[in-house]
C-alpha positions as CSV (number, residue, x, y, z in Angstrom):
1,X,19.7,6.5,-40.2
2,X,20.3,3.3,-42.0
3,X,22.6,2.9,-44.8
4,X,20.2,3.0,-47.7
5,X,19.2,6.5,-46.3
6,X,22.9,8.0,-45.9
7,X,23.4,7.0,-49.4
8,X,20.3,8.8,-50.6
9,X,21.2,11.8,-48.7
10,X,25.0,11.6,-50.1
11,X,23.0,11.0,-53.7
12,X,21.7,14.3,-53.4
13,X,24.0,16.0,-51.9
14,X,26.7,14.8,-55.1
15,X,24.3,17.1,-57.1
16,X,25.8,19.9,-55.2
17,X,29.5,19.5,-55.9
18,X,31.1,22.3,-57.5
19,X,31.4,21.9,-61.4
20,X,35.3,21.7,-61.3
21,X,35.0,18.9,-59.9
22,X,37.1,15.9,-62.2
23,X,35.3,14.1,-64.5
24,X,37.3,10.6,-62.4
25,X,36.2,11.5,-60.1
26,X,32.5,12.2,-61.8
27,X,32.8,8.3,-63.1
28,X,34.2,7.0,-59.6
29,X,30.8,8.3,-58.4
30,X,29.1,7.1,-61.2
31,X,30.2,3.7,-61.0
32,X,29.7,3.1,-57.6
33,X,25.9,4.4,-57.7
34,X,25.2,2.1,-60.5
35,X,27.3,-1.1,-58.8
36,X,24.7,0.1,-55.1
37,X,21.4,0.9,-56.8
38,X,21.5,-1.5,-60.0
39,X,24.6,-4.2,-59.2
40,X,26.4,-5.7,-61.3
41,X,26.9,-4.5,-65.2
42,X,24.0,-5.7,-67.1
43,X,24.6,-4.1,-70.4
44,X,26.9,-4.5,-72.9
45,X,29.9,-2.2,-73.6
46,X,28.8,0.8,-75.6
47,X,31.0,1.2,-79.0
48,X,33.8,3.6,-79.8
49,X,32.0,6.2,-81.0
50,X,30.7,6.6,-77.8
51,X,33.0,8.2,-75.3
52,X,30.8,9.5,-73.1
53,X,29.0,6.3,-72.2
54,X,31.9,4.3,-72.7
55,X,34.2,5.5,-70.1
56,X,30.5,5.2,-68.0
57,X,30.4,1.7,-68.5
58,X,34.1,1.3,-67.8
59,X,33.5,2.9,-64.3
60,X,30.7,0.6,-63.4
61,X,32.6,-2.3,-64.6
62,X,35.3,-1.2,-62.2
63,X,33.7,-1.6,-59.4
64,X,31.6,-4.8,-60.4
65,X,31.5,-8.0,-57.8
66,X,31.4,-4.9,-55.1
67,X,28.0,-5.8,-52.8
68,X,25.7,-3.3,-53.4
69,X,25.8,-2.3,-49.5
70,X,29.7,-1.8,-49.8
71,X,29.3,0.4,-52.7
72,X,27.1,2.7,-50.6
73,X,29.1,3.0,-48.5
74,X,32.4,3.5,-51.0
75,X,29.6,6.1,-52.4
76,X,29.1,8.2,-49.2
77,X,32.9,8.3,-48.6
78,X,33.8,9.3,-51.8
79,X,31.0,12.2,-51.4
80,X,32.2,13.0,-48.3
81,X,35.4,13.5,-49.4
82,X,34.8,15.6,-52.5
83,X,32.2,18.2,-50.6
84,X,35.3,18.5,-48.0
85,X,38.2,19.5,-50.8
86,X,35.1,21.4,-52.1
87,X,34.9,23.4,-48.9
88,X,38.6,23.4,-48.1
89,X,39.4,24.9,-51.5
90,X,37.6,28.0,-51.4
């Protein structure tokens, strides 16, 4: 299975993760499957009034300048790592 693959299966398999799980943790993800499947930030910042899609854009800005193959892979680990607390903590 090639890389592009693993991070679709991880992609779906984030869907799954129980809904305690943190909302960092929710914007780590997020940031790093915007940095592999769009790159680098391409909008601008959204404005105050705008939490939500603020602290969005602030996860994907994060992780800008990461390739998009090594945010994949950041992706899938940081999937795998949730599902496995997930697991561990029931």
């Amino acid at each position: 299975m090639g890389l592009k693959e693993e991070f679709e299966e991880h992609a779906e398999k984030a869907k799954t993760l129980p809904e305690n799980t943190s909302n960092e943790n929710k914007l780590i993800l997020y940031g790093l499957y915007k940095q592999a499947t769009v790159g680098n930030v391409n909008t601008s910042r959204p404005g105050i009034f705008n939490m939500k899609d603020r602290a969005k854009w602030d996860a994907w800005k994060a992780v800008e300048g990461k390739s998009q193959e090594e945010a994949m892979g950041d992706y899938i680990t940081k999937v795998k790592q949730l599902l496995e607390g997930a697991s561990g903590s029931t």
